[in-house]
N, C-alpha and C positions, 0 to 999 in steps of 0.2 A: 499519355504514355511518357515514359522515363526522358527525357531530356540530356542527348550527350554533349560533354564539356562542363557541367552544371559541377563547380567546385561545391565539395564536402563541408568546407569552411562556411560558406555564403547556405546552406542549407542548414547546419548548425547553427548557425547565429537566429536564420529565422524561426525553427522550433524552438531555440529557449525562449525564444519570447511569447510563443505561444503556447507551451508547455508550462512555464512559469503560469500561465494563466489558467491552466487548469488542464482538464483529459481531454476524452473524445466521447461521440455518442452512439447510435445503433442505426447509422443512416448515411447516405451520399448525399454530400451537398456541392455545386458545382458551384465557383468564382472566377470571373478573369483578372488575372493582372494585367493592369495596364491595355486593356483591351485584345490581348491576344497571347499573352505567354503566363500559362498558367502552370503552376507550384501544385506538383500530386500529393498527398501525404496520404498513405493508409495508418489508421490507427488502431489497436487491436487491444480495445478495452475487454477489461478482464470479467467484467460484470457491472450488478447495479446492486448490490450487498446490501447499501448502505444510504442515509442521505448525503453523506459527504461525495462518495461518488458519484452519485444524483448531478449533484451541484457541480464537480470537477466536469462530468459530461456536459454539461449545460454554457462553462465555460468556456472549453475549449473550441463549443460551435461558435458561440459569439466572438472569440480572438479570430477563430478563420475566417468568419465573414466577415470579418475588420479590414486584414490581411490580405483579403482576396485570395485564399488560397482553395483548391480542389480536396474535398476530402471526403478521404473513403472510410469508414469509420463500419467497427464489425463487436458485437461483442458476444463472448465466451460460456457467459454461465456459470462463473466460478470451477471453467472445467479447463485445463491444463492442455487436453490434444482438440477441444476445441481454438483454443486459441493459437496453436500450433498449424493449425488448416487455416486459419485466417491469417495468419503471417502467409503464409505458402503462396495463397489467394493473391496477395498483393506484391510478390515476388512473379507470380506468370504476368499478371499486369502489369509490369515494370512500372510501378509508382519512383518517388523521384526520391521520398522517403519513408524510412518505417517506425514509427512510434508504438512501443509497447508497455503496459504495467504489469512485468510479471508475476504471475498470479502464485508462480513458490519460485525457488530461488535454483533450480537444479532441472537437467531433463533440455538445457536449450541447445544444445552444442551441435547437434546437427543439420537444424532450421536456421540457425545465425551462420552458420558455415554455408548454407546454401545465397544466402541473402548477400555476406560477402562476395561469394563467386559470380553475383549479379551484379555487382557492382553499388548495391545500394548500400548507403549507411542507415544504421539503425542506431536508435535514441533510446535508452531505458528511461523510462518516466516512475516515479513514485518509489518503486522498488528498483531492486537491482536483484542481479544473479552472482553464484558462485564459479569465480575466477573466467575464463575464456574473453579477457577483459580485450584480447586483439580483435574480437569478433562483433564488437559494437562501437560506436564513434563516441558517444559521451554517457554519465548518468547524470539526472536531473532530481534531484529529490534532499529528503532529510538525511542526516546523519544518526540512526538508530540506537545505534551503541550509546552515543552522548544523551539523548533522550533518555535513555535507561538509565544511567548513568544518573544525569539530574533527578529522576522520580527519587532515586537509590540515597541519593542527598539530600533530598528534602525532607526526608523520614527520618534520618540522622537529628537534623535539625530539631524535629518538627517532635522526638521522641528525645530529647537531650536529657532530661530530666528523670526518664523513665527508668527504673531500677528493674522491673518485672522483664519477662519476657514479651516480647510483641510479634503476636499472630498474625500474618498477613496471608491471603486469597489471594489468588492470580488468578486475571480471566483474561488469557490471551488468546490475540489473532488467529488468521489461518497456519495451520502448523506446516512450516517447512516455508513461508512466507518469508524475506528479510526483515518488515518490522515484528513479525512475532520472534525469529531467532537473537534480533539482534538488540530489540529493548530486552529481552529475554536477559541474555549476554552483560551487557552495561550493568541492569539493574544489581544481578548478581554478585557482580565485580565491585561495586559500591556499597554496599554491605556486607559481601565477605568476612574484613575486619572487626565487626560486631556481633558477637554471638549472643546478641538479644533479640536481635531478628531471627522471627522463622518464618518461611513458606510452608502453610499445611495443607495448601491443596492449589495445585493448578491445571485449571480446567480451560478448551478451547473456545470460544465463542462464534468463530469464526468469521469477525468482522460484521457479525450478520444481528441482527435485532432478534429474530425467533429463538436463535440458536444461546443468544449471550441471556433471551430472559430464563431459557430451558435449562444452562449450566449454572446460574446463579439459584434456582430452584434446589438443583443436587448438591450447592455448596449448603447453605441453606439448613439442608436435608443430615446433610453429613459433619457439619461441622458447629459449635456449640459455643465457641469461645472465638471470636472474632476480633481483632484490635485494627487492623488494617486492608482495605478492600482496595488493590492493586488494576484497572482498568487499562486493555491496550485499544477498546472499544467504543468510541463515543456513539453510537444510537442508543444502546441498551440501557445508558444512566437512567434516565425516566423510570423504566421501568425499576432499574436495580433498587432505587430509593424506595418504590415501594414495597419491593419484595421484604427491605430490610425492617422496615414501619409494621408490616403487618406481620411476619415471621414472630418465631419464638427467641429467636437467636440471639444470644447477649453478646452485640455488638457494641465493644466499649467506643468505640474510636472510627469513624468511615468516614472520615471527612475528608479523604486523599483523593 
Protein backbone atom coordinates (compact mmCIF):
# COMPACT_ATOMS: atom_id res chain seq x y z
CA UNK A 1 0.00 0.00 0.00
CA UNK A 2 0.78 3.75 -0.85
CA UNK A 3 3.37 4.94 1.91
CA UNK A 4 2.69 8.43 3.54
CA UNK A 5 5.33 11.10 3.76
CA UNK A 6 7.14 9.29 0.82
CA UNK A 7 8.61 12.52 -0.97
CA UNK A 8 7.69 12.93 -4.88
CA UNK A 9 11.35 13.76 -5.51
CA UNK A 10 12.97 10.44 -3.78
CA UNK A 11 10.33 8.48 -6.10
CA UNK A 12 11.29 10.35 -9.09
CA UNK A 13 14.73 9.86 -8.86
CA UNK A 14 14.15 6.17 -8.37
CA UNK A 15 11.87 5.47 -11.74
CA UNK A 16 14.38 7.38 -13.78
CA UNK A 17 16.62 4.92 -13.14
CA UNK A 18 14.46 2.46 -13.69
CA UNK A 19 12.56 3.75 -16.45
CA UNK A 20 15.74 4.83 -18.18
CA UNK A 21 16.27 0.97 -18.19
CA UNK A 22 13.44 0.10 -19.94
CA UNK A 23 9.28 -0.57 -19.35
CA UNK A 24 7.20 -2.89 -17.54
CA UNK A 25 5.69 -6.37 -18.24
CA UNK A 26 2.29 -8.35 -17.83
CA UNK A 27 2.81 -9.51 -14.15
CA UNK A 28 3.27 -8.78 -10.29
CA UNK A 29 6.51 -9.28 -8.91
CA UNK A 30 7.11 -8.71 -5.19
CA UNK A 31 10.84 -7.34 -3.73
CA UNK A 32 11.86 -5.94 -0.34
CA UNK A 33 13.79 -3.20 0.26
CA UNK A 34 16.00 -3.48 2.85
CA UNK A 35 13.96 -6.08 4.35
CA UNK A 36 10.96 -4.44 5.09
CA UNK A 37 10.01 -1.10 3.30
CA UNK A 38 8.91 -1.84 -0.01
CA UNK A 39 8.57 0.71 -3.14
CA UNK A 40 4.89 0.03 -4.98
CA UNK A 41 5.14 1.00 -8.70
CA UNK A 42 2.21 0.01 -10.85
CA UNK A 43 3.10 0.16 -14.54
CA UNK A 44 0.56 0.28 -17.19
CA UNK A 45 2.30 -0.97 -20.42
CA UNK A 46 0.58 -0.33 -23.49
CA UNK A 47 1.05 -3.59 -25.16
CA UNK A 48 3.64 -6.03 -26.82
CA UNK A 49 3.37 -4.48 -30.54
CA UNK A 50 6.65 -4.97 -31.14
CA UNK A 51 10.21 -6.64 -30.14
CA UNK A 52 11.48 -3.44 -28.96
CA UNK A 53 8.69 -3.56 -26.47
CA UNK A 54 9.37 -7.21 -25.81
CA UNK A 55 12.69 -6.25 -24.69
CA UNK A 56 11.73 -2.70 -22.85
CA UNK A 57 9.32 -5.27 -20.74
CA UNK A 58 12.00 -7.63 -20.12
CA UNK A 59 13.94 -4.62 -18.80
CA UNK A 60 12.27 -2.96 -16.65
CA UNK A 61 11.54 -6.56 -14.62
CA UNK A 62 15.18 -6.89 -14.35
CA UNK A 63 15.91 -3.05 -13.19
CA UNK A 64 13.11 -3.75 -10.44
CA UNK A 65 14.55 -6.79 -9.15
CA UNK A 66 17.87 -4.99 -8.91
CA UNK A 67 16.06 -2.15 -7.14
CA UNK A 68 14.02 -4.28 -4.93
CA UNK A 69 11.13 -2.61 -5.87
CA UNK A 70 7.25 -4.22 -5.78
CA UNK A 71 5.68 -4.13 -9.08
CA UNK A 72 2.52 -4.36 -10.45
CA UNK A 73 2.70 -4.24 -13.93
CA UNK A 74 -0.70 -4.56 -16.43
CA UNK A 75 -0.71 -4.37 -20.02
CA UNK A 76 -3.41 -2.94 -22.59
CA UNK A 77 -3.57 -4.42 -25.84
CA UNK A 78 -2.84 -1.49 -27.93
CA UNK A 79 -6.25 -0.33 -26.48
CA UNK A 80 -6.52 3.05 -24.88
CA UNK A 81 -9.67 2.46 -22.19
CA UNK A 82 -7.88 -0.64 -21.43
CA UNK A 83 -5.11 1.05 -20.20
CA UNK A 84 -7.12 3.71 -18.58
CA UNK A 85 -8.78 0.65 -16.03
CA UNK A 86 -5.30 -0.36 -15.36
CA UNK A 87 -4.29 3.14 -14.22
CA UNK A 88 -7.61 3.19 -12.08
CA UNK A 89 -6.65 -0.42 -10.78
CA UNK A 90 -3.50 0.90 -9.39
CA UNK A 91 -4.94 4.23 -8.09
CA UNK A 92 -7.70 1.94 -5.56
CA UNK A 93 -4.53 0.10 -4.68
CA UNK A 94 -2.72 3.11 -3.54
CA UNK A 95 0.59 2.11 -5.37
CA UNK A 96 3.33 4.64 -4.19
CA UNK A 97 3.86 5.25 -8.06
CA UNK A 98 2.36 5.25 -11.58
CA UNK A 99 4.37 4.64 -14.70
CA UNK A 100 2.76 4.71 -18.07
CA UNK A 101 3.54 4.67 -22.03
CA UNK A 102 0.81 6.38 -23.39
CA UNK A 103 -0.52 4.57 -26.15
CA UNK A 104 -1.89 8.08 -28.10
CA UNK A 105 -1.24 11.31 -26.86
CA UNK A 106 -5.01 12.73 -25.84
CA UNK A 107 -8.11 11.15 -23.89
CA UNK A 108 -5.88 11.22 -20.33
CA UNK A 109 -7.16 14.20 -18.38
CA UNK A 110 -9.68 12.64 -16.29
CA UNK A 111 -7.65 9.36 -14.98
CA UNK A 112 -4.31 11.80 -14.23
CA UNK A 113 -6.83 14.07 -12.49
CA UNK A 114 -8.10 11.21 -10.40
CA UNK A 115 -4.39 9.92 -9.69
CA UNK A 116 -3.38 13.50 -8.58
CA UNK A 117 -6.28 13.84 -6.21
CA UNK A 118 -4.65 10.43 -4.73
CA UNK A 119 -1.89 11.87 -4.10
CA UNK A 120 0.12 9.71 -6.39
CA UNK A 121 2.73 11.04 -8.91
CA UNK A 122 2.75 9.71 -12.23
CA UNK A 123 5.74 9.31 -14.84
CA UNK A 124 5.15 9.39 -18.62
CA UNK A 125 7.51 6.85 -20.06
CA UNK A 126 8.41 6.54 -23.94
CA UNK A 127 5.69 8.77 -25.00
CA UNK A 128 4.08 11.70 -23.70
CA UNK A 129 0.56 13.34 -23.86
CA UNK A 130 -1.01 16.68 -24.97
CA UNK A 131 -0.61 19.51 -22.55
CA UNK A 132 -2.33 18.80 -18.84
CA UNK A 133 1.45 18.81 -18.17
CA UNK A 134 0.30 19.76 -14.09
CA UNK A 135 -1.12 16.42 -13.85
CA UNK A 136 2.00 14.25 -14.11
CA UNK A 137 5.42 14.67 -12.21
CA UNK A 138 7.94 14.19 -15.12
CA UNK A 139 8.49 12.76 -18.98
CA UNK A 140 11.15 10.22 -19.69
CA UNK A 141 11.73 9.59 -23.24
CA UNK A 142 12.95 11.00 -26.87
CA UNK A 143 12.52 14.06 -28.24
CA UNK A 144 10.38 13.29 -31.57
CA UNK A 145 10.21 16.33 -33.38
CA UNK A 146 14.25 16.38 -33.34
CA UNK A 147 14.22 12.87 -34.58
CA UNK A 148 12.08 13.92 -37.50
CA UNK A 149 13.82 16.60 -37.86
CA UNK A 150 17.33 14.65 -38.23
CA UNK A 151 15.61 11.78 -40.87
CA UNK A 152 14.42 15.32 -42.62
CA UNK A 153 18.32 16.30 -42.74
CA UNK A 154 19.76 13.43 -43.68
CA UNK A 155 17.86 13.19 -46.99
CA UNK A 156 18.85 16.89 -47.68
CA UNK A 157 22.27 15.52 -47.38
CA UNK A 158 22.01 12.31 -48.64
CA UNK A 159 19.89 13.96 -52.05
CA UNK A 160 22.45 17.17 -52.33
CA UNK A 161 23.07 16.43 -55.87
CA UNK A 162 19.87 15.43 -56.93
CA UNK A 163 18.13 17.66 -59.64
CA UNK A 164 14.95 15.37 -60.11
CA UNK A 165 12.12 15.09 -57.80
CA UNK A 166 12.37 12.73 -54.88
CA UNK A 167 9.48 10.40 -54.02
CA UNK A 168 9.30 9.43 -50.53
CA UNK A 169 6.67 6.74 -48.57
CA UNK A 170 5.98 7.13 -45.10
CA UNK A 171 5.01 4.23 -42.89
CA UNK A 172 4.16 5.60 -39.66
CA UNK A 173 3.40 4.58 -36.11
CA UNK A 174 0.20 4.52 -34.15
CA UNK A 175 -1.90 7.57 -35.36
CA UNK A 176 -2.46 10.02 -32.70
CA UNK A 177 0.63 8.35 -30.88
CA UNK A 178 3.42 11.23 -29.92
CA UNK A 179 6.20 9.53 -31.98
CA UNK A 180 4.04 9.08 -34.92
CA UNK A 181 2.73 13.02 -34.69
CA UNK A 182 5.81 14.28 -33.80
CA UNK A 183 8.48 12.55 -36.12
CA UNK A 184 5.66 13.36 -38.33
CA UNK A 185 5.91 17.19 -37.45
CA UNK A 186 9.97 17.48 -37.54
CA UNK A 187 10.40 15.55 -40.53
CA UNK A 188 8.03 17.84 -42.38
CA UNK A 189 9.40 21.02 -40.95
CA UNK A 190 12.95 19.96 -42.38
CA UNK A 191 12.17 19.64 -45.72
CA UNK A 192 9.66 22.12 -46.08
CA UNK A 193 12.31 24.43 -47.73
CA UNK A 194 12.95 22.00 -50.61
CA UNK A 195 10.45 21.39 -53.00
CA UNK A 196 12.14 18.43 -54.52
CA UNK A 197 10.82 16.33 -51.92
CA UNK A 198 7.63 14.74 -52.03
CA UNK A 199 5.41 12.58 -49.72
CA UNK A 200 3.26 10.29 -52.07
CA UNK A 201 1.82 8.28 -49.73
CA UNK A 202 1.56 7.82 -46.03
CA UNK A 203 0.39 5.00 -44.68
CA UNK A 204 0.06 3.51 -40.61
CA UNK A 205 1.86 0.58 -39.68
CA UNK A 206 1.08 0.70 -36.48
CA UNK A 207 4.13 -0.07 -34.62
CA UNK A 208 3.20 -3.42 -35.27
CA UNK A 209 5.04 -6.20 -37.64
CA UNK A 210 1.67 -7.65 -39.36
CA UNK A 211 0.23 -4.30 -39.83
CA UNK A 212 3.66 -2.44 -41.29
CA UNK A 213 4.18 -5.68 -43.74
CA UNK A 214 0.28 -5.27 -44.78
CA UNK A 215 0.69 -1.29 -45.63
CA UNK A 216 3.98 -1.64 -47.34
CA UNK A 217 2.01 -4.36 -49.66
CA UNK A 218 -0.63 -1.41 -50.50
CA UNK A 219 2.27 1.03 -50.91
CA UNK A 220 3.73 -1.30 -53.17
CA UNK A 221 0.55 -1.89 -54.83
CA UNK A 222 -0.17 1.83 -55.35
CA UNK A 223 2.84 3.45 -55.95
CA UNK A 224 5.43 2.82 -59.07
CA UNK A 225 8.09 5.28 -58.62
CA UNK A 226 9.72 5.18 -55.39
CA UNK A 227 13.02 7.17 -54.37
CA UNK A 228 12.83 7.15 -50.72
CA UNK A 229 11.14 4.76 -48.06
CA UNK A 230 10.67 6.73 -44.72
CA UNK A 231 10.23 4.19 -41.60
CA UNK A 232 8.78 5.24 -37.90
CA UNK A 233 8.79 1.18 -37.51
CA UNK A 234 11.79 -0.90 -36.64
CA UNK A 235 10.18 -4.79 -36.68
CA UNK A 236 8.74 -4.61 -40.15
CA UNK A 237 12.37 -3.69 -41.95
CA UNK A 238 13.09 -7.57 -42.66
CA UNK A 239 10.17 -7.92 -44.07
CA UNK A 240 10.06 -4.46 -45.93
CA UNK A 241 13.45 -5.35 -47.72
CA UNK A 242 11.88 -8.14 -49.16
CA UNK A 243 8.64 -6.87 -50.12
CA UNK A 244 10.91 -4.22 -52.12
CA UNK A 245 13.48 -7.25 -53.84
CA UNK A 246 10.55 -9.21 -54.89
CA UNK A 247 7.92 -6.36 -55.96
CA UNK A 248 7.65 -4.73 -59.31
CA UNK A 249 8.37 -1.47 -58.07
CA UNK A 250 11.09 0.83 -59.48
CA UNK A 251 12.57 1.81 -56.38
CA UNK A 252 15.56 3.95 -57.22
CA UNK A 253 16.77 4.78 -53.79
CA UNK A 254 15.60 2.77 -50.25
CA UNK A 255 18.48 2.89 -48.41
CA UNK A 256 17.10 5.47 -45.57
Amino acid sequence: MRKKGKKVQVLTGILCFIILMGLSGCREEKYAVNGNNTLVLGFAQLGAESSWRIGNTKSITEAAREAGIQLMFTEAEQKQENQIKNIRSFIAYQVDVIAFAPIVETGWENVLLEAKEAGIPVILTDRTIEGFEDLYTCYIGSDFITEGKMAGQFLKKKFAKEKSEVNIVELVGTVGSSPAEERSKGFRQAISDDQRFKIIKSVSGDFMQSKGKEAMSKILQECDDIDVYYSYCPDPIYYEHHLFEYSNSSVRKADT
